[in-house]
C-alpha positions, 0 to 999 in steps of 0.5 A, spaced: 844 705 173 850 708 176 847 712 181 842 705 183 850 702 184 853 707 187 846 708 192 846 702 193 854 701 194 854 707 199 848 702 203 852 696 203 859 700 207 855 703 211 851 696 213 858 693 214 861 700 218 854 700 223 854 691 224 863 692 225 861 696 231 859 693 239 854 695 240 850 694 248 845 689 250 841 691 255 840 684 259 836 686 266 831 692 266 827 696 271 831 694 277 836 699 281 843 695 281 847 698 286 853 693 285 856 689 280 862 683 280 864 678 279 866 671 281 873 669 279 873 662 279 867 662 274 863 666 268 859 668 274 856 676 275 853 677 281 848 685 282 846 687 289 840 691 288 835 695 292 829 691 295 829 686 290 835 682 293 842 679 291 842 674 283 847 671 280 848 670 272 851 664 270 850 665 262 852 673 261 847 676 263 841 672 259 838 669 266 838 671 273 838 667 280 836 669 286 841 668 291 839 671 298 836 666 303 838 669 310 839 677 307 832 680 309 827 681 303 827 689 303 835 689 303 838 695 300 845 691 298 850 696 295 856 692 295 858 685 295 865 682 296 867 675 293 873 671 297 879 671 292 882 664 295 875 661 297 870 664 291 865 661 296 865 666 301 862 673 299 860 678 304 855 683 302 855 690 305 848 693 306 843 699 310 842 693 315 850 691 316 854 686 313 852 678 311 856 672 309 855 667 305 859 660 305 857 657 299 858 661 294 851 665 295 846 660 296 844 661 303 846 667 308 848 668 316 847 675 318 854 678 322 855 682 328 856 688 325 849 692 324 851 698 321 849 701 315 855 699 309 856 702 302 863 698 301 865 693 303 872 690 301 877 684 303 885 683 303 887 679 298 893 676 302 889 674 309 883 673 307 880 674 314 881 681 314 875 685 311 873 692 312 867 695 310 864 701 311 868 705 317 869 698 320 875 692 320 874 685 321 880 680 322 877 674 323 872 672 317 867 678 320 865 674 327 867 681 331 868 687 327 872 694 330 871 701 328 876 706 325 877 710 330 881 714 326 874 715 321 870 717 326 873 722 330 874 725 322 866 725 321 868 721 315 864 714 313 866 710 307 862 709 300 868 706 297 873 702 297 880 699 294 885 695 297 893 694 294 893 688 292 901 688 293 901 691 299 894 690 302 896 695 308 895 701 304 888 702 303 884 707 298 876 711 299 872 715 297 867 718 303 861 720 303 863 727 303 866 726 297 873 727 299 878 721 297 883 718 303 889 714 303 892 709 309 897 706 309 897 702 316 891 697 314 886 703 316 889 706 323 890 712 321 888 716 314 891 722 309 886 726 305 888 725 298 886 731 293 881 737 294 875 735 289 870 732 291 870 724 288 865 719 287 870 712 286 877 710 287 880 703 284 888 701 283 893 698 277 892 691 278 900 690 276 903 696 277 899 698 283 903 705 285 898 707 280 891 710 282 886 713 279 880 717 282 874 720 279 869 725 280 866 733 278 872 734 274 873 726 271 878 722 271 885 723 276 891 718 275 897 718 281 903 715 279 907 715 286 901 711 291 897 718 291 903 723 292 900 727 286 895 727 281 893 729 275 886 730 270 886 726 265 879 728 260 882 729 253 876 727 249 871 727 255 866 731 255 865 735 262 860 731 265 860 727 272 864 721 272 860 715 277 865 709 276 872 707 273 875 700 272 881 698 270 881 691 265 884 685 269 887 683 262 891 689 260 891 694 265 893 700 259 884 699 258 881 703 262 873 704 263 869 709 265 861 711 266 858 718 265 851 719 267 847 721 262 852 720 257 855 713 257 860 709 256 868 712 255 874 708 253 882 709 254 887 704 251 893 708 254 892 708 262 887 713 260 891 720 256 886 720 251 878 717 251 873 715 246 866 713 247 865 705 247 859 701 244 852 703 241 846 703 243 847 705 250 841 709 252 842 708 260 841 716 264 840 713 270 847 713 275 852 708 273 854 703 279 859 698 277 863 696 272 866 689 270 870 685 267 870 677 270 877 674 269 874 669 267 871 670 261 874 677 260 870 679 253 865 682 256 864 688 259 858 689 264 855 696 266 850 697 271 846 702 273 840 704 277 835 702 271 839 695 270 845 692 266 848 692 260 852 687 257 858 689 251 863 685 247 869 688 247 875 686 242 880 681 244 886 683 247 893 679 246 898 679 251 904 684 250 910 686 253 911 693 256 917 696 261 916 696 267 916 704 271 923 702 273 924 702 265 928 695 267 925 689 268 920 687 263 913 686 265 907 682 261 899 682 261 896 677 258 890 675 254 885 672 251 883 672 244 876 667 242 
């Protein structure tokens, strides 16, 4: 009778354990997703995806819509930006150049730039400045320039990250795999480290922080890019594909292994822990994001689809700002 209780008490703790654990929910299947984010004025989630057009959720992912009248049908669409003061507006960056979108989606016009784009981002403080691809606008995307700077380098963009503080000051990742910075709203540009790199995002609140990662993993910067460091304890040596910082609490940082999943550091990234079950994914991993919105929830996609995971809530807490004087915040959301 004793071994049947304790049998079964063993059962009952090992149920509780696995049910307290997140597990990943796979909420789009058999489709290449090659971006993924998300509208700031709501709960929605948009993909880009590879011949199969643009969609929006508006239910976490349970139900998809097609949104690309106008973008033609076999379009390759590898990123999608959503004005930050007119969530209306999206541009989407694809093989056959640039689209724009005026009501949030619904229908799209073709811009004059026809040239290939694999990111596409716009500045948060004028919001007629885009820049996508090797190309800059600075009225809405009616005429686009090229970075001259770029193209004598031989250097042409994947990906792309703007200071949100100081919009001049521009992050990318190149198709070579090296990583640059310009400080000047693109004129010019600095190579920053010698491993190849894949993605390259900044600190939302204290945006001198810089993370990259690539081959090696995950490099966090401090100083704006000046200098790196590696941060991998507790990660295995793979490839990272794609790295976010939450919007909620900057101290969470996520990334995506191909092959391996999905990591989490709750220290601005010193030491990482494998998030969630279930996530079974071994395609490359394009995206990950969290809407501000509705900031419980993490989505991932990758060249197989998308995935959905609740996280834990976080509370708002105060911190000390670099300087080590003025107090700074991050708020939360607990539900």
């Amino acid at each position: 009778m004793k071994k049947v209780s304790l049998t079964l008490l063993l059962l009952i703790l090992t149920t509780l354990s696995y049910s307290d654990e997140p597990r990943w929910m796979k909420v789009l299947d058999n489709t290449r997703v090659e971006c993924i984010t998300a509208d700031p004025s709501t709960s929605a989630i948009l993909i880009g995806t590879v011949n199969k057009g643009l969609y929006k959720s508006l239910d976490r992912g349970r139900t998809w819509r097609r949104m690309d009248k106008g973008i033609h049908s076999m379009a390759w669409i590898y990123s999608i930006a959503i004005n930050p003061h007119d969530p209306k507006v999206i541009y989407a960056a694809t093989e056959g150049g640039v689209y724009r979108s005026e009501n949030g989606g619904e229908s799209w016009g073709k811009t004059s730039m026809n040239t290939t784009a694999f990111t596409a981002v716009i500045n948060p403080k004028n919001t007629d400045i885009i820049y996508a691809g090797e190309y800059k606008s600075e009225n809405g995307g009616k005429r686009w320039e090229v970075m001259s700077s770029l193209i004598r380098m031989g250097e042409y963009p994947y990906r792309m990250a703007i200071d949100p503080k100081h919009p001049e000051i521009l992050y990318a990742v190149m198709c070579s795999g090296r990583g640059f910075k310009s400080a000047d709203s693109g004129e010019s540009w600095e190579r920053m480290l010698s491993d190849k790199v894949w993605y390259v995002t900044v600190n939302p609140i204290h945006t001198g922080v810089i993370y990259l990662c690539g081959e090696r993993g995950v490099y966090e910067s401090e100083d704006g890019g000046e200098r790196w460091e590696l941060k991998g304890e507790g990660l295995p040596d793979e490839d990272v594909d794609y790295l976010m910082v939450d919007p909620i609490d900057p101290r969470f940082v996520y990334i995506g292994l191909r092959g391996v999943g999905i990591f989490q550091s709750k220290d601005g990234g010193e030491m990482w822990h494998p998030l969630g079950e279930g996530f079974s994914d071994e395609a490359l991993i394009s995206g990950l994001i969290i809407n501000s919105s509705d900031p419980n929830y993490l989505y991932v996609s990758t060249h197989s689809g998308v995935w959905r995971l609740k996280l834990a809530p976080r509370k708002p807490f105060h911190s000390v700002s670099p300087l080590g004087k003025l107090p700074g915040m991050w708020g939360g959301i607990k539900r």
